[in-house]
N, C-alpha and C positions, 0 to 999 in steps of 0.2 A: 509484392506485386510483380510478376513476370512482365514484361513489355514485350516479348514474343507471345504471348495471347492476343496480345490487342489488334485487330487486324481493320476495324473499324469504328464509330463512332459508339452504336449498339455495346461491343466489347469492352467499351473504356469503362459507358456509367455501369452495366452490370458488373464486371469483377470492382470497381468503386464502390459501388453499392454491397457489394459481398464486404468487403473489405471496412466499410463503415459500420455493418450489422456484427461483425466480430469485435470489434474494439467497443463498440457499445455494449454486448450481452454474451462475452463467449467466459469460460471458465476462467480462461486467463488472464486474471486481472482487469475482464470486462470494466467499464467506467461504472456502468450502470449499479453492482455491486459493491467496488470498489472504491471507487471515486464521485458518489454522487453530485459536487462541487461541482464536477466539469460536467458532468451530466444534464445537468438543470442548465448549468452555462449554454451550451449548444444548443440544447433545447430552445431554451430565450433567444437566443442570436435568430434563430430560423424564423420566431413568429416578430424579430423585431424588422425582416423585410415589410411585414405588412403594417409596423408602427408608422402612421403620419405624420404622429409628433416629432421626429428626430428627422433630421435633414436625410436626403439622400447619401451624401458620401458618406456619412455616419456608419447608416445601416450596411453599407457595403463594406465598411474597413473594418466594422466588428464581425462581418459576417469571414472575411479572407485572414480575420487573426486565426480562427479556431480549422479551418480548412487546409491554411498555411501546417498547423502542426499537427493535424490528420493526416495531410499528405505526408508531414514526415514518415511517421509511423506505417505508412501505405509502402512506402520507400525500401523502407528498412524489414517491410515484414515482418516483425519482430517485437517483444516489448523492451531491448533494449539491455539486454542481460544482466535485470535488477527486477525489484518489487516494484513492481506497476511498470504503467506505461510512462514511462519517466520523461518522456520528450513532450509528454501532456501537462506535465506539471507547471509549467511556466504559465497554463491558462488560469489557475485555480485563484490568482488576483482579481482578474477581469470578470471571470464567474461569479466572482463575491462581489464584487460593483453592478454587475449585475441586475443578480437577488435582491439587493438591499434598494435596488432601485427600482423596483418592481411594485405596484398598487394592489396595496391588500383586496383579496379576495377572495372567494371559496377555493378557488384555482392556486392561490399562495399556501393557505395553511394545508391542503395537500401537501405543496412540493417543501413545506416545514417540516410535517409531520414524516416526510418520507428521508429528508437530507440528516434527520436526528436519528431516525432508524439507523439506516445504509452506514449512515457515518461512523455510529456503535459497532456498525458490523465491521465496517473498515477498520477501524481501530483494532476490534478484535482481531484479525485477519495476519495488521502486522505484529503483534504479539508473538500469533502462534506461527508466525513465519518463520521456514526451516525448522521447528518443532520434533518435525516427525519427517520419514522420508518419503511421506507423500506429499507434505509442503514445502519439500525443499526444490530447488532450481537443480536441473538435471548435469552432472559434471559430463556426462557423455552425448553426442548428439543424438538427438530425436525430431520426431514431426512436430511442428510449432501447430499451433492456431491456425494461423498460415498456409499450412500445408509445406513450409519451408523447414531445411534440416537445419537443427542449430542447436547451439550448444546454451546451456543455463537458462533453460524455459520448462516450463510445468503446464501441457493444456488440459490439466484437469485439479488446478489448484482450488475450485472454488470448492469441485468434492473432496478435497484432501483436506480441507479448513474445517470441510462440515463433520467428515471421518474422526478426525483429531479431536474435538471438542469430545469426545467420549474417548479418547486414549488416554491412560492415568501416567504414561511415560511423557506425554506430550505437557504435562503442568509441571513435570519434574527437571524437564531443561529449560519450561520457563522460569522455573525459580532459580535455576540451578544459574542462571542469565542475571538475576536480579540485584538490586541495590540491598533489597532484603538478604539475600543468602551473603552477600561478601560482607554485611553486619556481624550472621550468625556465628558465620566463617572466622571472622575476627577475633569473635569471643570467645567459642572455644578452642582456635586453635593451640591454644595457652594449656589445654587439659587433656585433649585427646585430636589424634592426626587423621581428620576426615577424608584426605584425598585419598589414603589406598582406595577406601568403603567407596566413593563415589565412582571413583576408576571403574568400580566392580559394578556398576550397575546397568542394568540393561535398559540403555537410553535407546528409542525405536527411532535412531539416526543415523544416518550412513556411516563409514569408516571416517570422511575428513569432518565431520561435524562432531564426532565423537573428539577426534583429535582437537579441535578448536576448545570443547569444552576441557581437555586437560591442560589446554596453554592456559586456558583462565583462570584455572587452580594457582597455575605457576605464577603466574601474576599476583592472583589475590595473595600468597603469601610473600611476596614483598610487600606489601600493604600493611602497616601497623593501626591497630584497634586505634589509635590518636588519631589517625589520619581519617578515619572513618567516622569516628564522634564529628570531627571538626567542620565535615561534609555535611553530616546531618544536625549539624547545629544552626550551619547555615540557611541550609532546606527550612528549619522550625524557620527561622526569623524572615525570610520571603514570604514562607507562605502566610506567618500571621502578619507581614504587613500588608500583604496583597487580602487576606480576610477584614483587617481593619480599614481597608478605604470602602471594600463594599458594602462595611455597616454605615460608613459615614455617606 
């Protein structure tokens, strides 16, 4: 937000208003797509002014928690030179107390049925995050969201997520990322040496991402095939005791 804009009262709430309608619905890492949690949160907080039930100072300190860390974000212009708006994430407790605090109603299993969508989609989003080098965060400056120049921002990451999902290089550095591949990794590297052939391969990621992916090689093979059973041995016994309490 420039403070030499604002020259009047008029000037504040409109670029505020601009500035609220971006962090809610813009490419970059809008909440709306990305973070529905906090979405639904702000949402609530706004019709919890007109709740009766809850005391006045209530409604106003739940209303200045979520404004408090918009204005950050208003500040900063920016989301923070990371996946999401990261200075929002501190809300995503409060949002869940919330929700869960909320009286079932036609109006709930919407904002259900929409936070299970959205959230898949988030989920997916960081997956394929830095993927490709249309999802990746910019190493050079550019125009933000904002309209501010900065460095490691993406404002058209939501079409780069949706581009990717049909790039077949883009599932190859997510695997090539994965707990799976540094198994695969393990096991044959005992019979044949994968990392030239991977070197060689035309990952659609910039030069330092390409490079991050060869340090991971180098990594994985300090890694012994033992040391990888021993991880996923542990994984089996979590996850079947976390299976055995939901049957009991």
């Amino acid at each position: 937000m420039n403070l030499n804009e604002i020259n009047n009262v008029i000037d504040f709430f409109t670029i505020n208003i601009q500035i609220l309608f971006k962090i809610l619905f813009a490419q970059e890492f809008g909440i709306f797509w990305f973070s529905p949690i906090i979405f639904i949160g702000f949402l609530t907080s706004i019709s919890f002014l007109k709740n009766k039930e809850l005391n006045y100072l209530t409604r106003i300190l739940i209303m200045i928690v979520f404004l408090y860390n918009f204005g950050i974000v208003a500040v900063w212009s920016s989301t923070a030179s990371s996946y999401g708006f990261r200075y929002l994430f501190s809300l995503i407790p409060i949002s869940l107390i919330i929700f869960y605090s909320l009286e079932k109603n036609i109006l709930l299993n919407l904002m259900r049925k929409y936070l299970i969508v959205f959230s898949l989609f988030g989920l997916i989003s960081i997956i394929f995050f830095e993927s490709t080098t249309i999802t990746e965060l910019s190493t050079t400056t550019v125009i933000n969201t904002f309209g501010k120049e900065d460095l490691y921002s993406n404002p058209t990451y939501l079409l780069g997520i949706l581009r990717s999902l049909f790039d077949v290089s883009a599932y190859a550095k997510i695997f090539a990322s994965s707990f799976l591949f540094l198994l695969s990794y393990s096991i044959t590297k005992s019979f044949i040496n994968l990392k030239p052939i991977i070197e060689n391969l035309d990952f659609n990621v910039s030069d330092s991402q390409n490079q991050k992916i060869i340090e991971i090689l180098d990594l994985y093979d300090e890694v012994s095939l033992v040391q990888v059973l021993i991880i996923l041995l542990f994984m089996f016994i979590f996850s079947y005791i976390v299976t055995s309490k939901k049957k009991i």
